[in-house]
N, C-alpha and C positions, 0 to 999 in steps of 0.2 A: 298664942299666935305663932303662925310659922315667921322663920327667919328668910329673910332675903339676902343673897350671894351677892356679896361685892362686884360691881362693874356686869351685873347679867339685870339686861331690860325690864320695867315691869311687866309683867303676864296683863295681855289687855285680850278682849273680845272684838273689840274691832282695831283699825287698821291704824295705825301713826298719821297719815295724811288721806281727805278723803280721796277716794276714785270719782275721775269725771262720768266713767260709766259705771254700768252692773256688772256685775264680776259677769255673770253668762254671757255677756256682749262681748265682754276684751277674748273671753276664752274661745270665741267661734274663730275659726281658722281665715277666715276672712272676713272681715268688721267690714269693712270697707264696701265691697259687695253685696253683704248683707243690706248695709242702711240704702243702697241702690236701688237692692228690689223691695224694699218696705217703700221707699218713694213711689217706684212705677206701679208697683200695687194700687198703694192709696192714689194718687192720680186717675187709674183704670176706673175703681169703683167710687169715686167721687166724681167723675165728671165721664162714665160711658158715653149719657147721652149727647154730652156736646162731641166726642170723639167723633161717635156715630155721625152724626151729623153732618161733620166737616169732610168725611170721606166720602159724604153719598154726596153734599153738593159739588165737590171739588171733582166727581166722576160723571156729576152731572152740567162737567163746561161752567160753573161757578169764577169770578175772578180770585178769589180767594183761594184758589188751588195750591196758594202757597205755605199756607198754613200747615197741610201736611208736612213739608219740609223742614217745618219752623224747629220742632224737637231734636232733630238732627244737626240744627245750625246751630242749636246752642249747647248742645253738648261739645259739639266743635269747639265753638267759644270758649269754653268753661275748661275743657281740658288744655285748649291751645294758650289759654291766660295761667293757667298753670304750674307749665313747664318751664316759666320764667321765676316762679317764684323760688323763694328759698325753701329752707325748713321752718316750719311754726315752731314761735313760742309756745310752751307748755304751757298757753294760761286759759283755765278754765272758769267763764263767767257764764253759768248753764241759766241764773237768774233772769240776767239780762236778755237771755234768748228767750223764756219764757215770758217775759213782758210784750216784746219784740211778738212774739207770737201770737199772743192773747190781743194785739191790738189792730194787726195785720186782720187776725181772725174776726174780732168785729166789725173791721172795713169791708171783706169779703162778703159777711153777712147782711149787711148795710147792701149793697151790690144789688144780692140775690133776692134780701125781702123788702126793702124800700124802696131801689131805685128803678131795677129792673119789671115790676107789677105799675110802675107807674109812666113808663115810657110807651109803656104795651110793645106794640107792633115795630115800635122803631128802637127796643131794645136788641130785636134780631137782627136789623139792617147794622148797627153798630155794633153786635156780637158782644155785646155786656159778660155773657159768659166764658167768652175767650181771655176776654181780663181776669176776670173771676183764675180763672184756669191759671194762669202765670202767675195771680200772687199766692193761691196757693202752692204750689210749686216752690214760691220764694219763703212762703210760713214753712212748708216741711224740709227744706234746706235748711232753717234758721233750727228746726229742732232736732234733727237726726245730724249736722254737719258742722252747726252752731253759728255764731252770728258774726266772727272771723274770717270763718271758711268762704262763709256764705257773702259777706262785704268785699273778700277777695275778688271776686269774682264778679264786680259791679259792672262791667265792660258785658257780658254773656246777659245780665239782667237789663242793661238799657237800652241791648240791642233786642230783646224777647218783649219789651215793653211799647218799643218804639213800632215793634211789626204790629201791633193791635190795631186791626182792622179798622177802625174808626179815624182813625186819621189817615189812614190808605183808601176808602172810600170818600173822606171829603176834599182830598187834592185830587181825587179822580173827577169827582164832580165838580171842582173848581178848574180843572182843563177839560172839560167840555162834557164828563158821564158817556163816551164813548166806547163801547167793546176796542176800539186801537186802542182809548187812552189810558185802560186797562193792562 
């Protein structure tokens, strides 16, 4: 057998402690940015049609015309909750973001194949999938940002939750369902 050198480390194949991410991830020149646009991607191609949607009623005199704005306000949020914090502890619970995930993910699907085919008609008046739309949002946060980042930032998620059109339609209709009261 060969001999080992006094005080020289043993020769391993992988690393002393693991990585939170894939070595190709930390090596892209901006991580950061990267997990950005894999967000507004997945968002784009998972929820076009409700996108579509909001921009044609909200062009067609809709009260909900606010909604467009809504991606804007919380990015606001999120960055403005931010700049207060410090620097993160190094502590990586990637598990726990995938539990967090996988449960979020069955609540979303619950949404879209249970609750929403059973409301029919009055899942569009309450926008079932504008909800839908912000917790996933909050699932791909919890798994490209993890569930630190993403807790930070509860102020930007309660104000994105709190704007879900169904309780903006029923104190509209509880002051009278009026275009003013809109």
């Amino acid at each position: 057998g060969g001999a080992v050198e006094a005080g020289a480390p043993p020769a391993r194949d992988e690393p002393a402690t693991p990585s939170p991410a894939p070595s190709w991830w930390r090596k892209r020149p901006y991580p950061l940015l990267g997990r950005w646009l894999v967000l507004v991607a997945a968002v784009g191609l998972a929820f076009h049609q409700t996108l579509v949607s909001v921009a044609v009623q909200s062009t067609n005199g809709d009260p909900l015309a606010y909604l467009l704005l809504l991606p804007a306000w919380g990015v606001l949020l999120l960055f403005g909750t931010q700049l207060r914090r410090g620097r993160d502890l190094d502590i990586h619970d990637r598990q726990v973001d995938w539990v967090l995930a996988a449960g979020l993910a069955g609540f979303i699907l619950m949404l879209d194949e249970l609750l929403r085919p059973r409301l029919g008609e009055t899942a569009g008046l309450g926008r079932i999938d504008i909800l839908a739309l912000v917790l996933f949002v909050m699932l791909a946060s919890i798994l490209l940002f993890g569930t630190r980042a993403t807790g930070q930032s509860w102020a930007a998620w309660f104000f994105l939750l709190a704007c879900w059109p169904l309780p903006y339609r029923l104190i509209g209709a509880a002051l009278g369902g009026t275009t003013d009261t809109y």
